[in-house]
Backbone as ProteinMPNN parsed JSONL, in Angstrom:
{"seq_chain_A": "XXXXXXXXXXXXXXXXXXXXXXXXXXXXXXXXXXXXXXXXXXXXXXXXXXXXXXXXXXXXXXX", "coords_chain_A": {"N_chain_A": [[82.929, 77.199, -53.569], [79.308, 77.654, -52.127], [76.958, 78.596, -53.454], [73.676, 80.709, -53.585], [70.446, 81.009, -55.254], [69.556, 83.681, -54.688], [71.952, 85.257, -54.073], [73.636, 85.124, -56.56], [71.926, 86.157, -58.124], [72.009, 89.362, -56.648], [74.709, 89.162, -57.041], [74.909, 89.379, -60.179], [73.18, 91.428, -60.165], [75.04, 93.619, -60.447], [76.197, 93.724, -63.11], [74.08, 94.428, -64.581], [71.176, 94.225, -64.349], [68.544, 91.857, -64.449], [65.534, 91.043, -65.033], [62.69, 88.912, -63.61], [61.93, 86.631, -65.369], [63.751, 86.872, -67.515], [65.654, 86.241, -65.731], [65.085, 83.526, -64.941], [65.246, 82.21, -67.113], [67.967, 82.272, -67.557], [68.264, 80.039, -66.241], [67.526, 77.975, -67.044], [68.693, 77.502, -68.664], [70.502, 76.746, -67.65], [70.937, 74.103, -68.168], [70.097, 73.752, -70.396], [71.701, 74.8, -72.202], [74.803, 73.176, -73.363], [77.295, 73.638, -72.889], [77.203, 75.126, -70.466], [76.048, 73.559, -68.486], [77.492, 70.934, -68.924], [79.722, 72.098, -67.264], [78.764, 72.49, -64.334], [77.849, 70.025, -63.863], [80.356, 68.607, -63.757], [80.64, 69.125, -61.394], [78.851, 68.088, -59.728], [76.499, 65.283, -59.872], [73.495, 66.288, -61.285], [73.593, 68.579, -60.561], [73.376, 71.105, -62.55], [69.908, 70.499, -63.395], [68.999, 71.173, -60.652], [70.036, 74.012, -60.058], [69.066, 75.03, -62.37], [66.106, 74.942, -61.697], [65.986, 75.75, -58.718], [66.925, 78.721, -59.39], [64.733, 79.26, -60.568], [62.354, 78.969, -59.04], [63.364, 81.367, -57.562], [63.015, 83.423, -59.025], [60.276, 83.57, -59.444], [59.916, 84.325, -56.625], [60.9, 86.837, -57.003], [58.737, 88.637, -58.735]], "CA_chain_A": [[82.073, 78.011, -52.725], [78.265, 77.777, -52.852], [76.333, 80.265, -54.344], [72.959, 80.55, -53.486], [70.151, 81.983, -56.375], [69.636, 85.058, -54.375], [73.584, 85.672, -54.101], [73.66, 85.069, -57.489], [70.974, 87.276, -58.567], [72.859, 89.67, -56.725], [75.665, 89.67, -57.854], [74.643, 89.897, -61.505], [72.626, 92.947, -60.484], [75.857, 94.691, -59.854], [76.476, 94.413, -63.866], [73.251, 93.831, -65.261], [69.547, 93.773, -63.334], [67.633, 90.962, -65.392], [64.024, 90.946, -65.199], [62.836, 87.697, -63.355], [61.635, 85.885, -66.343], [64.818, 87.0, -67.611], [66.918, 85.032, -64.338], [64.447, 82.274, -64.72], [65.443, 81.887, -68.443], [69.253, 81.8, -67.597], [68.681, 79.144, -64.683], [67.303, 77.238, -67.97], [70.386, 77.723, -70.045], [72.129, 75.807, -66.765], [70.188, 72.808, -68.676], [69.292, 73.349, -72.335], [73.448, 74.43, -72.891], [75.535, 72.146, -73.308], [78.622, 74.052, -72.355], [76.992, 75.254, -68.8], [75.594, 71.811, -68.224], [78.92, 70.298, -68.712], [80.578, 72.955, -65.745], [77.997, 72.284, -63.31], [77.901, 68.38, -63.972], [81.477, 68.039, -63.421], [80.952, 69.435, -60.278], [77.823, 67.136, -58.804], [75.267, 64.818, -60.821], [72.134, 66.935, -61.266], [73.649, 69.679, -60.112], [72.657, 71.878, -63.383], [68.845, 70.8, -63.034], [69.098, 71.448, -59.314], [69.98, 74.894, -60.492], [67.653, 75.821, -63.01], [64.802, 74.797, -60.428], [66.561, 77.0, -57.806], [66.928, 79.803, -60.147], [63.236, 79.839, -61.49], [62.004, 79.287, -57.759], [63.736, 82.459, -56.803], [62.434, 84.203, -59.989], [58.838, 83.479, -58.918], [59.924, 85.23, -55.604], [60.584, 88.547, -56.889], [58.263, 88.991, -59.566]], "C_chain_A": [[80.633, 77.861, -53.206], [77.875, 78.427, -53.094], [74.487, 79.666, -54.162], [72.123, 81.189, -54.754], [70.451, 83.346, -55.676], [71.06, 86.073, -54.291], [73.831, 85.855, -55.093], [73.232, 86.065, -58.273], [71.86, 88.474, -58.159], [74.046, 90.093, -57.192], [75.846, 90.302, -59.415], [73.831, 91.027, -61.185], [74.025, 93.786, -60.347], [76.509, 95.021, -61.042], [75.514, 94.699, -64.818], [71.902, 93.113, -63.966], [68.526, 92.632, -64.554], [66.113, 91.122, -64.536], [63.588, 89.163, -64.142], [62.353, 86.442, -64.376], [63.208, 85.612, -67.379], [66.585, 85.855, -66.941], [66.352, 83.845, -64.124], [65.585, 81.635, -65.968], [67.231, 81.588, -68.478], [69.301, 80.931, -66.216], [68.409, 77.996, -65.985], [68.397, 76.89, -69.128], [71.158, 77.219, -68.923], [71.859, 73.995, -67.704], [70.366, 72.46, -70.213], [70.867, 73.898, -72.942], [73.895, 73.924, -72.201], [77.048, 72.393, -71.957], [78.331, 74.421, -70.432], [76.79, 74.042, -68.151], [76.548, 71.03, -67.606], [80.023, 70.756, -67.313], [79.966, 72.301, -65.039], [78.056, 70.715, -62.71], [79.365, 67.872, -63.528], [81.694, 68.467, -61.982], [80.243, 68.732, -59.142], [76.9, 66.346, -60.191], [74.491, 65.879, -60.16], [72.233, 68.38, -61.144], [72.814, 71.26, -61.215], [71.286, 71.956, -63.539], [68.464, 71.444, -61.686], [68.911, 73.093, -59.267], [69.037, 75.808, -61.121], [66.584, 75.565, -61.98], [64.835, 75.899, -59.556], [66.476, 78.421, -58.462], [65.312, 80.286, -60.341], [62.62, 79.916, -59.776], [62.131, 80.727, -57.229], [63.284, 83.496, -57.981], [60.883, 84.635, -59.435], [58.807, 84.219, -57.89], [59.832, 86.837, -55.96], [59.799, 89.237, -58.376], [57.639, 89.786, -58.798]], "O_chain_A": [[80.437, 77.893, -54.421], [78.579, 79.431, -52.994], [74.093, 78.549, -54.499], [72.82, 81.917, -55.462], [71.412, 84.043, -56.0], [71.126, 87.295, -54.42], [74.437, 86.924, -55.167], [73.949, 86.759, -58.994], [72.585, 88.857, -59.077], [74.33, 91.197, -57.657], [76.542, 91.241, -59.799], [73.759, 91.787, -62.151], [73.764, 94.947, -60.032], [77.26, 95.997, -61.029], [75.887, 95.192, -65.882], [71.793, 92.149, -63.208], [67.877, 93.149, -65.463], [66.015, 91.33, -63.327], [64.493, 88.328, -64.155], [62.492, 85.288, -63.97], [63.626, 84.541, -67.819], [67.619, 85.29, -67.298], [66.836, 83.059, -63.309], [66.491, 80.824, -65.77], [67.725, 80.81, -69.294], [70.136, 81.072, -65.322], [69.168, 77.03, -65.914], [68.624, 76.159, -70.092], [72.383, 77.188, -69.039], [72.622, 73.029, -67.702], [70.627, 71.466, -70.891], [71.233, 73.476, -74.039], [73.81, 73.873, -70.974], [77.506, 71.847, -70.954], [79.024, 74.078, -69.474], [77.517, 73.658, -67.235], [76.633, 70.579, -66.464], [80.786, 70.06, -66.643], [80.492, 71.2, -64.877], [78.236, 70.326, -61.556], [79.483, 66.778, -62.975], [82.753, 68.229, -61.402], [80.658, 68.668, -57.985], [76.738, 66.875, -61.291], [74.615, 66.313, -59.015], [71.386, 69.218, -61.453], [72.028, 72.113, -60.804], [70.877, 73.087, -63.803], [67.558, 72.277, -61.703], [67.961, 73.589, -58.661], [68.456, 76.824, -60.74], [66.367, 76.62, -61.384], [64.011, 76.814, -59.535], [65.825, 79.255, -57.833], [64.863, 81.43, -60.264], [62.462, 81.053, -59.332], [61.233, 81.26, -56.578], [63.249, 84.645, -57.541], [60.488, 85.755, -59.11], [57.82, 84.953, -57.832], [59.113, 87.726, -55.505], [60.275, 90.205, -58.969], [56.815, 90.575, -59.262]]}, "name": "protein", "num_of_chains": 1, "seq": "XXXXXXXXXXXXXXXXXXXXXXXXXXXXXXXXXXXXXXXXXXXXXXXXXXXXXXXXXXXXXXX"}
């Protein structure tokens, strides 16, 4: 299923509201760990930068 950031965001507000520097910083941890990296990657090339981009994009929105 895809998951958009804002869905995403979302959803993690429902256990845990992050800050958007905060939801930037874990779109960056789809990249800089290994272990997330590795999920994402087995699912598309790029897909984990694709991500963090998407993520920080939508950060910038609701600052």
């Amino acid at each position: 299923m895809a998951r958009t950031p804002g869905a995403d965001y979302r959803e993690l507000s429902r256990l845990w509201t992050p800050t958007a520097e905060q939801y930037a910083h874990l779109g960056r941890m789809q990249v800089e760990d290994e272990r997330f990296r590795e999920n994402y990657e087995r699912i598309a090339d790029g897909l984990a930068v694709y991500m963090r981009d998407a993520m920080a994009a939508y950060a910038r929105r609701i600052r």
